[in-house]
N, C-alpha and C positions, 0 to 999 in steps of 0.2 A: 347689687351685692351689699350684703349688710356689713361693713370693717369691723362693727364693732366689737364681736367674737374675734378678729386677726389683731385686733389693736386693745382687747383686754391682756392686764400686766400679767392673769395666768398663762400665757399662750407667748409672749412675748422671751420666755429662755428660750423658745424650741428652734434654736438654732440646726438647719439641715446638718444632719449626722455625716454626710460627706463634707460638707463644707467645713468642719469640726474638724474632723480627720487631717482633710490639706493644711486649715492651720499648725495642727502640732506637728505636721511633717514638714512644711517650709520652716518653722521654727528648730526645729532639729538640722535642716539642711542647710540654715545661715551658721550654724556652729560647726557645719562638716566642711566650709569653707574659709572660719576664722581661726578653728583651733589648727593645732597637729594632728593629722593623717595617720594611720598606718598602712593604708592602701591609696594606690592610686590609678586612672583607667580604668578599664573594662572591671575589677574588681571594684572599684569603688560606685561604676554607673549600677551595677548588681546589686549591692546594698543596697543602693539608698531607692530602688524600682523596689526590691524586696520590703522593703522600710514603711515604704506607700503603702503598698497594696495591705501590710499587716495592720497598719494603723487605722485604714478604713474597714477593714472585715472586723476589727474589734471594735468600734465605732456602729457597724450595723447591728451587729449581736446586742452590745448594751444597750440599741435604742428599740430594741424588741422586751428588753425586762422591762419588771416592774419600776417606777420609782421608786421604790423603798432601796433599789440597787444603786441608784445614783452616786451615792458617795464610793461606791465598792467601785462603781467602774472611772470613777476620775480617778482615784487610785491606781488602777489597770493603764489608763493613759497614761500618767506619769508615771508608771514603770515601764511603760515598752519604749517611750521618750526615750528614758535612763539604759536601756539595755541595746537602743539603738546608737545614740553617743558612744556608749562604754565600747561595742565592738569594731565600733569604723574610726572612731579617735585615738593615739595614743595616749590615755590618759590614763589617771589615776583615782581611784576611787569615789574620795572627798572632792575632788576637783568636778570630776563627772557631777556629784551631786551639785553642786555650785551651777557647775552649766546648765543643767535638767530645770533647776527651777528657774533659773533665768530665762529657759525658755519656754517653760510653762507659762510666763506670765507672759511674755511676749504674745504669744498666742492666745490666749486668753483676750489680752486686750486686743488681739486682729478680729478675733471672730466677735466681741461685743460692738466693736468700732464699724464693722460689717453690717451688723443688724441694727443697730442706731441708727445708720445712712439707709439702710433700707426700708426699713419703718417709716424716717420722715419722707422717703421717697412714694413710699403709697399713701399717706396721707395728702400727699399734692394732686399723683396719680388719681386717684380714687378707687387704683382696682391694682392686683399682683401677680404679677405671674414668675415662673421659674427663671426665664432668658432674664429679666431685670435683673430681680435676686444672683443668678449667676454672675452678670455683667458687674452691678455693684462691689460684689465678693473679688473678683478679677481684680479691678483697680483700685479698690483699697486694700487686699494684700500685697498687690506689686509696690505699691506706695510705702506702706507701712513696711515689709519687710527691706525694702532696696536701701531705704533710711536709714531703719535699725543697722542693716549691716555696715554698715559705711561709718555710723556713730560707734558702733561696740568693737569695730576690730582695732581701733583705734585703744581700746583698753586691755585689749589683750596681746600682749606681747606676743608673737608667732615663736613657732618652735622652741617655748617653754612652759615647764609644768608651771601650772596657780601656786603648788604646795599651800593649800588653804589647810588650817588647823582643825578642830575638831570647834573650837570655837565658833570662830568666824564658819564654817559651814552650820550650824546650830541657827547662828544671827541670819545667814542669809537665808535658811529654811523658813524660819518665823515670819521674816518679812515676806514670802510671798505666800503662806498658808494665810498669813493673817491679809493680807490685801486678796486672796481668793477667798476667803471665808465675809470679807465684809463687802466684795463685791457682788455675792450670789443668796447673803443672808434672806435681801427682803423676797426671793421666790420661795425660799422653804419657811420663812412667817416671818408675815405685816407687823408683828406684835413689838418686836424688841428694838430697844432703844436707836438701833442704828437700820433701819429697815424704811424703806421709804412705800409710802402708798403711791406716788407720783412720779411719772421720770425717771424707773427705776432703770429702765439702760442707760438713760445720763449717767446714775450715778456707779452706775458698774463698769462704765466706760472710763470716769473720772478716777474711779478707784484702781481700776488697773494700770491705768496710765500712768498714776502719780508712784504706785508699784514699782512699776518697770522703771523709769526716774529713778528712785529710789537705788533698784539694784543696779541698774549701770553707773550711779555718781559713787555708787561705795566700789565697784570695779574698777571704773577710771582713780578713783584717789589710790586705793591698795597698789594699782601697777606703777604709780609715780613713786611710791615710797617703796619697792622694789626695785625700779631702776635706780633710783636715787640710793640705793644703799650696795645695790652693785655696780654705780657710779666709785662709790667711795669705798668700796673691798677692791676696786681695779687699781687706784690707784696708789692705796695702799698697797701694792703689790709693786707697782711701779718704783716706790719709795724704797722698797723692801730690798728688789734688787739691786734698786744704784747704791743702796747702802753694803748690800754683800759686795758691790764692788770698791766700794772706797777701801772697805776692808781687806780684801783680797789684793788691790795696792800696794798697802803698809806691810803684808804678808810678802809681798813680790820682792821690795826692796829688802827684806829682813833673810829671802830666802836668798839674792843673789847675796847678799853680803855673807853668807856662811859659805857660798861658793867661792869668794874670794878668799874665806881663808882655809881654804882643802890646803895650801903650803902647811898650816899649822898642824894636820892629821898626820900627813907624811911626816913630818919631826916627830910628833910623838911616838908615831912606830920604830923609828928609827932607834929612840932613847926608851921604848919601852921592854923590861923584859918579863914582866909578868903576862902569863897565857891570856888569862881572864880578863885582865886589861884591853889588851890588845887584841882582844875581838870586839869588845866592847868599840874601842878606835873604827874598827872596819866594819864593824855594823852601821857608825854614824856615816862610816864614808859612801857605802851604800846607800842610805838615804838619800844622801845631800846630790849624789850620782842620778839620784830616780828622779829627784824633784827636777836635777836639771835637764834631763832629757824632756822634761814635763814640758817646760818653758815652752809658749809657742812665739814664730815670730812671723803674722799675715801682713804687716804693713802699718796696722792699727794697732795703737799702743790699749787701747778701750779693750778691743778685742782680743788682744792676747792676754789680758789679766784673767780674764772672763774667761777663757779654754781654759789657761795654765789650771788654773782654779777646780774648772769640772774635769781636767784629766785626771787631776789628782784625787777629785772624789773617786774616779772609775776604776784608777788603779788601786782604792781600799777594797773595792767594792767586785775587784775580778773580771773588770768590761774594759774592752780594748776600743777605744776611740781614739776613728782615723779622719782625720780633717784635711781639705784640700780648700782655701780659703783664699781668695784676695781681699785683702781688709783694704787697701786702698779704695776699694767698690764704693768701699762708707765715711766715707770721707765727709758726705753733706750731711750725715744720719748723725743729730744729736744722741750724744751722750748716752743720756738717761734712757732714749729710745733703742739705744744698740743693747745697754743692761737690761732691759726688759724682755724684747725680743729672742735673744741668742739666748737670757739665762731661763727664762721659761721653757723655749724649745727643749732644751738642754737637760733642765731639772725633770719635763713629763718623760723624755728621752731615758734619764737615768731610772726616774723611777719602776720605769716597766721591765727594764734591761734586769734589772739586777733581782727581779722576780724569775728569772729565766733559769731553770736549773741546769742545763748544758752550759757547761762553763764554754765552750767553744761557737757557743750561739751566743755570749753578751759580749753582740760588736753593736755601736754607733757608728756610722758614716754620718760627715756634714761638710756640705762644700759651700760656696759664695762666689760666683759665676755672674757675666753679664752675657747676655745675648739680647741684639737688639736694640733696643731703647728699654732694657729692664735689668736688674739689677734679681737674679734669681738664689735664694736662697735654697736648698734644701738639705734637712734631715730625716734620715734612717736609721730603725731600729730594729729588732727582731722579738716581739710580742707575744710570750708563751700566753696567757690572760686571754688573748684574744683570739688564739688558734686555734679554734674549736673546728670540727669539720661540722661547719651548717652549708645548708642551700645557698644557691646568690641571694634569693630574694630574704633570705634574713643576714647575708654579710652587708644586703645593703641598708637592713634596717638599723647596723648600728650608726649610720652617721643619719645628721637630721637635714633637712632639707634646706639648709644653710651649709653643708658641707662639714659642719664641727659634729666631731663623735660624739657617742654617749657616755656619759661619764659613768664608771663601772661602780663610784658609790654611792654609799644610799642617800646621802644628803646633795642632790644635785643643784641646789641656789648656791651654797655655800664652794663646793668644786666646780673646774670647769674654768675660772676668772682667770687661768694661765692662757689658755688656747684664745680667747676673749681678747685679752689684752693684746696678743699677739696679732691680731686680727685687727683691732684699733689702729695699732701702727703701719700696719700695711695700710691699710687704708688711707691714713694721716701723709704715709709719702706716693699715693696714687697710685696705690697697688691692689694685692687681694692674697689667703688667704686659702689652700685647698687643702684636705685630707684626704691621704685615701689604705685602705687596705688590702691584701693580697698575695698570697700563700704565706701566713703569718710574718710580713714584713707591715709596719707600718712606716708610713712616711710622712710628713709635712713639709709643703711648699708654698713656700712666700714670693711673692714676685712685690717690686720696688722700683717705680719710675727710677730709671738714669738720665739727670738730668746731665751728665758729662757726656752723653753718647750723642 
């Protein structure tokens, strides 16, 4: 057999159109197991069989046209890529785009990496057949992609969006047009500056490779300086609360001290005879009556500033919050950690309550309970926002697969660091952290090793 028609550099792109195919569907199926889902089971084995079988019939079709279509049908590939992401991922548009070419080059370099090894494989061989070609294709994809994935989930945060800009999706387009454009230049012409006459799958193998490099180290640095910045928005949150309580403190002492002098309101009533006045008097006494029924007393002086504090927002705000609490429970639970916890629960608590237009629907319940060896917190609310009558299968797509809901606004990096934090701390005292929803009640519950039990 003569090689040297199978081993001239015209003949050396023709990568089998199936084996073309599996690369950009295993490429798309390593991001339907790093990214977020919106399906799972029998609907997601469904896709991603659907996924296949379309990637390889458009794969067959293009390798029936002309060359002159080549460019039109990569194009076509990396849009069925992008529409096969977009409907089996929860994601977002620009994000999708981010992933698409990421995994366009991934794939790119399997199937060049493929033909490289099989190439130097028949030049040892001296002859080729299908079963080799297949078998090579077999173990350098299993290699290559099992890697890849195990290196890139690693930079992608699970169950959160990229929120990539418009920018940075721009930067990461370029980089893989432009390493797919200088990997594949020298088959469309020898002539120009960057087109090799020699070794051209080395250097489309090199190129892609350094690509994909490329776009995973600017993935891994981008998600370090997102956690690292929602490192430092949590704790600024943490800050934030122990500081409302220092203050709500100063407010405590200022507020029994006006209860200690209700003797001075009764004397004024007594010596007042002006009408105007003297409602004026019992207006104040009313107050100073509200704020004291406010007062709570669980055991824990932390935690009764921290209620006192939010009852008094609920009773501006028309919500009735009823607490059944053993603050003793926290006794080991620093400080700072009880500010955080109870005032986040507390503040997402009010803030959904007081959206509630049935004034007889804004109740909080919150109790603090041990059973066990645990220390169980939980809060309830009554969620007009989120009472929609949908299906189960989309009550269950508001919470992510971490348990934490979806935050209802549109800047989701930025919201969210309450439920977060709250979840830190569980965890910090050897606990965890559940949501859940149902017949518009929502709840959060925390559980907290006892270590007294």
């Amino acid at each position: 057999m003569d090689f040297s028609a199978f081993l001239n550099p015209a003949n050396l792109q023709d990568t089998p159109r199936l084996f073309t195919a599996i690369a950009e569907w295993l490429a798309v199926f390593v991001y339907f197991n790093i990214y977020k889902r919106k399906y799972h089971g029998r609907a997601f084995v469904m896709q991603c069989i659907g996924a296949f079988f379309i990637q390889v019939a458009f794969q067959f079709i293009a390798g029936i046209l002309p060359l002159s279509f080549w460019i039109i049908s990569m194009m076509g590939a990396v849009g069925l890529m992008y529409l096969s992401l977009y409907l089996v991922l929860d994601i977002k548009p620009k994000d999708c785009g981010v992933i698409t070419t990421h995994a366009f080059v991934l794939a790119e370099f399997a199937a060049s990496l493929y033909k490289q090894l099989y190439v130097w494989l028949v030049r040892f061989e001296h002859r080729e057949s299908f079963d080799a070609s297949f078998c090579v294709m077999f173990i350098t994809y299993l290699c290559t992609y099992i890697i890849y994935f195990n290196v890139e989930r690693g930079n992608i945060t699970p169950n959160r969006n990229l929120n990539v800009n418009t920018k940075e999706l721009v930067s990461v387009v370029i980089t893989g047009v432009g390493a797919f454009i200088i990997s594949n230049i020298s088959f469309i012409n020898t002539k120009t500056p960057f087109s090799a006459t020699e070794n051209m799958l080395y250097v489309r193998t090199l190129v892609d490779f350094g690509g994909m490099l490329m776009l995973m180290t600017e993935m891994g640095r981008r998600n370090e300086m997102v956690l690292k910045n929602e490192s430092t928005a949590i704790n600024q949150l943490f800050q934030r609360q122990y500081e409302q309580y220092k203050l709500a403190v100063d407010n405590s002492e200022a507020l029994r001290k006006e209860m200690h002098d209700m003797k001075h309101y009764v004397m004024a009533l007594k010596n007042e005879d002006d009408p105007n006045r003297r409602a004026e008097v019992l207006e104040d006494m009313e107050q100073a009556i509200a704020i004291q029924e406010s007062f709570m007393n669980t055991g824990n002086k932390v935690l009764d500033v921290i209620l006192t504090t939010k009852s008094l927002q609920c009773q501006k705000k028309n919500i009735t919050l009823n607490a059944m609490v053993d603050g003793d429970l926290l006794a080991d639970i620093h400080v700072k950690d009880i500010c955080s916890l109870f005032g986040n629960i507390l503040d997402n608590a009010i803030e959904a309550t007081q959206q509630v237009e049935d004034l007889e629907k804004r109740l909080i319940t919150m109790s603090v309970r041990s059973r066990n060896q645990f220390i169980i917190i939980e809060c309830e609310n009554y969620s007009e926002s989120a009472n929609v009558r949908l299906r189960s299968s989309q009550k269950r797509r508001m919470f992510k697969s971490n348990n934490l809901p979806r935050t209802t606004k549109k800047d989701n990096v930025k919201h969210g660091f309450g439920l977060k934090s709250i979840n830190q701390v569980a965890e910090k005292y050897g606990g965890a952290m559940n949501c859940s929803y149902e017949d518009g009640w929502f709840k959060v519950k925390v559980l907290l090793a006892n270590k007294n039990s």
